[in-house]
Phi, psi and omega in degrees: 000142188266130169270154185294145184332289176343317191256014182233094201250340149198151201271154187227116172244160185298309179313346219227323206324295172348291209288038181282134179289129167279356172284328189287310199299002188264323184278345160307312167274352228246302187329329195258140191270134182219171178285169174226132222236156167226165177224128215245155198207164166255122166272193191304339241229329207064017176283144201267136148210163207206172171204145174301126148256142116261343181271117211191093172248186168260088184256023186193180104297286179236087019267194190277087153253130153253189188205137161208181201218124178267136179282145191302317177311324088060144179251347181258353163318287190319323181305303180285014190241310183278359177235150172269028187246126135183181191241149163254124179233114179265132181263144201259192228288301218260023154211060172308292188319322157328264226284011179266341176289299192296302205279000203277174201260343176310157198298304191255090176291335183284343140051331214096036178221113172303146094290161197229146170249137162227254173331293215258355199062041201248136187299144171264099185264103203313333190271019195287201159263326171203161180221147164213111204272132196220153153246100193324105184285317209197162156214139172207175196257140176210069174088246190242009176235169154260117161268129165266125166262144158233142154298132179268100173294334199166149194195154181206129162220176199232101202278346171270005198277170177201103204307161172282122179268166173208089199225106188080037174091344172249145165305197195180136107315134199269338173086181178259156114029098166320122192281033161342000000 
């Protein structure tokens, strides 16, 4: 079966992989709409740092895993490769500005940004949509990132909050919720 033109912009062989345009493959990957997430840690010091996600799943039940993935690059990288803590805090519509503080080069992202500790002591930022406090299941290397697994200890979400989107480089609304 032929894929139709629209969707076939260049063919990917393992020989080849290299000669990928990557601005293209970023608009490709860019295509999927996801939440947006900031994931916040204490460093060896104990000052809170954190970084803007989408890259952010459910990657369990049982147990209770997620998995997200920080680029190497990262200026709170060293925090998350030395410590077993951190939070997934997903954020909802009214905190683009969050995460625009978080995906940002700034020095002090905490900023004028409240937190809260509960388990593992990894900032809570309370006005999020859902937080989930973890422990380091795993690390494993992926290319020019770390995927972090954390086990979920303990969690809190506000089922009335209506989450923050992302898609093709712009914030997004998800719009509502089928009326059944």
């Amino acid at each position: 079966m032929a894929v139709p033109p629209i969707m076939q912009h260049q063919k990917i062989q393992q020989s080849d992989a290299a000669a990928l345009d990557i601005a293209e493959l970023r608009q490709a990957l860019g295509s999927f709409a996801t939440g947006v997430t900031v994931v916040t840690t204490l460093d060896s010091e104990g000052a809170p740092k954190g970084f803007t996600a989408s890259s952010f799943t459910s990657a369990s039940l049982d147990p209770p895993l997620v998995l997200v993935c920080i680029d190497k690059g990262a200026g709170c990288y060293p925090a998350f490769t030395s410590k077993t803590q951190f939070v997934v805090n997903i954020l909802c519509q009214d905190q683009q500005h969050v995460s625009s503080r978080f995906a940002s080069k700034s020095a002090d992202k905490f900023a004028d940004i409240a937190w809260v500790a509960h388990i593992t002591g990894s900032p809570i930022l309370p006005d999020s949509m859902a937080w989930l406090d973890c422990q380091l299941h795993d690390r494993l290397e992926a290319g020019d990132h770390l995927i972090l697994i954390g086990r979920v200890l303990s969690f809190g979400y506000s089922p009335e909050k209506q989450p923050l989107g992302y898609h093709r480089g712009s914030y997004i609304a998800f719009g509502l919720k089928d009326q059944k």
